[in-house]
N, C-alpha and C positions, 0 to 999 in steps of 0.2 A: 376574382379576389379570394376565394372560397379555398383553390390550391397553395395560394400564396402562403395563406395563414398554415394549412397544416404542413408545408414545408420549412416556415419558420418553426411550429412545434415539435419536427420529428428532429431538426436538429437541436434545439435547446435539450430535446429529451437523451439524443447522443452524446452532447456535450456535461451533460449531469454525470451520465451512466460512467463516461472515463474519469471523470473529474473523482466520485468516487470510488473506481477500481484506484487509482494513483493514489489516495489517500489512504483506502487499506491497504496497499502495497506496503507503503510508509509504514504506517502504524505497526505492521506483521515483522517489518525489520528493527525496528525499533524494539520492539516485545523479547522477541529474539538474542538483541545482543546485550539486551543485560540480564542475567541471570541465565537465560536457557537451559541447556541438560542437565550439563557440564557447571554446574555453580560452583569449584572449587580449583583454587593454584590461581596462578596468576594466568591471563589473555582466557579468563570465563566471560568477557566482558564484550568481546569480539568475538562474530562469526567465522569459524574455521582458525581460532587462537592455540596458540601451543599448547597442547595437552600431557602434562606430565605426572 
């Protein structure tokens, strides 16, 4: 019984760790394409926007 339980824990613990790398993934692209470097002209607002 003893392996059961820490094989359900090592997975819920796997499943946290991607749950929040996916969420700062998100978060870091979101950050990114509004404002970022580049904050003036138009496509500032978008990652890799026309820079003129």
């Amino acid at each position: 019984m003893k392996s059961k339980n820490i094989r359900i824990m090592a997975m819920s613990i796997l499943l946290l760790l991607l749950f929040a790398m996916t969420l700062e993934a998100g978060n870091r692209k979101g950050s990114k394409r509004v404002g970022g470097t580049n904050g003036k002209g138009k496509g500032s607002h978008y990652v890799g926007g026309n820079k003129k």
